[in-house]
C-alpha positions as CSV (number, residue, x, y, z in Angstrom):
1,X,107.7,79.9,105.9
2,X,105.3,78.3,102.9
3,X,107.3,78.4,99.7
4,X,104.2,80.4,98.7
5,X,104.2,83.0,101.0
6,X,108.5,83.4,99.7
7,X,107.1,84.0,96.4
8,X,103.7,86.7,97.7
9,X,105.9,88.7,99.4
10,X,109.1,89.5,97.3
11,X,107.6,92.0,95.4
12,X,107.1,94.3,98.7
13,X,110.3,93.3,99.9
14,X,112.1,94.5,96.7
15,X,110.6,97.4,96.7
16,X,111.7,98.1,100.4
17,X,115.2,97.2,99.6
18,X,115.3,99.6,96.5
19,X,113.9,102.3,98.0
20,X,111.3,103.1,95.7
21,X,110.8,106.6,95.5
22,X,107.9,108.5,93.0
23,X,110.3,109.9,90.6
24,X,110.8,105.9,89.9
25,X,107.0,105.1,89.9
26,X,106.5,108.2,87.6
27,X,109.1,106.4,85.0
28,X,107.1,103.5,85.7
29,X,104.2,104.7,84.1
30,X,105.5,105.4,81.2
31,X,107.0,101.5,80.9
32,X,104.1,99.5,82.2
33,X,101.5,99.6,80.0
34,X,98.4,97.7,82.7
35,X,99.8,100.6,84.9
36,X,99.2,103.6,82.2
37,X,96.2,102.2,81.7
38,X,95.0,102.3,84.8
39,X,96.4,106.0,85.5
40,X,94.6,106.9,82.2
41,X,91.1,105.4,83.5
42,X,91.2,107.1,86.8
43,X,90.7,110.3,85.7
44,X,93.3,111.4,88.5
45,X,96.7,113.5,87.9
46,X,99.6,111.7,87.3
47,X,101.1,112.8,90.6
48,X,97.7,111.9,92.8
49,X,97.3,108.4,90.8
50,X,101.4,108.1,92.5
51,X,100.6,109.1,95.5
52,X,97.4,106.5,96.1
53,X,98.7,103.5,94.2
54,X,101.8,103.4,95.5
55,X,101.5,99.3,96.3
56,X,100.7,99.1,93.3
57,X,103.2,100.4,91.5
58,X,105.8,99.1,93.8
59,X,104.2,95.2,93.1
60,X,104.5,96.1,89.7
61,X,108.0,97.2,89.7
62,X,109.0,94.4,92.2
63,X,107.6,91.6,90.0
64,X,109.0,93.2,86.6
65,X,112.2,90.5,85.8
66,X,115.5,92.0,86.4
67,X,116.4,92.6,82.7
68,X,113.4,94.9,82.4
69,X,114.1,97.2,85.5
């Protein structure tokens, strides 16, 4: 594998290997501030903006450096 394609996928494999579950994303909204954004601007519940940006949240989480997780 590319050196490139190491570095795309780790956020998705860190998130498989934590076991992300939505109480973590939900915390996550409340630390990210591109992701409370978002949720803000969709108009959507907290708990349906979860449930259908769940790559995103786990990218965002899985890129976060380890001193901030």
């Amino acid at each position: 594998m590319s050196k490139d394609h190491d570095r795309a996928s780790h956020g998705s494999q860190d998130a498989r290997r934590h076991k992300i579950n939505d109480q973590t994303r939900d915390q996550w909204l409340d630390r990210d501030n591109d992701l409370q954004a978002a949720w803000r601007a969709s108009g959507l519940s907290r708990e349906e903006f979860i449930r259908q940006n769940q790559r995103l949240i786990d990218k965002a989480i899985g890129e976060a450096p380890d001193w901030d997780r």
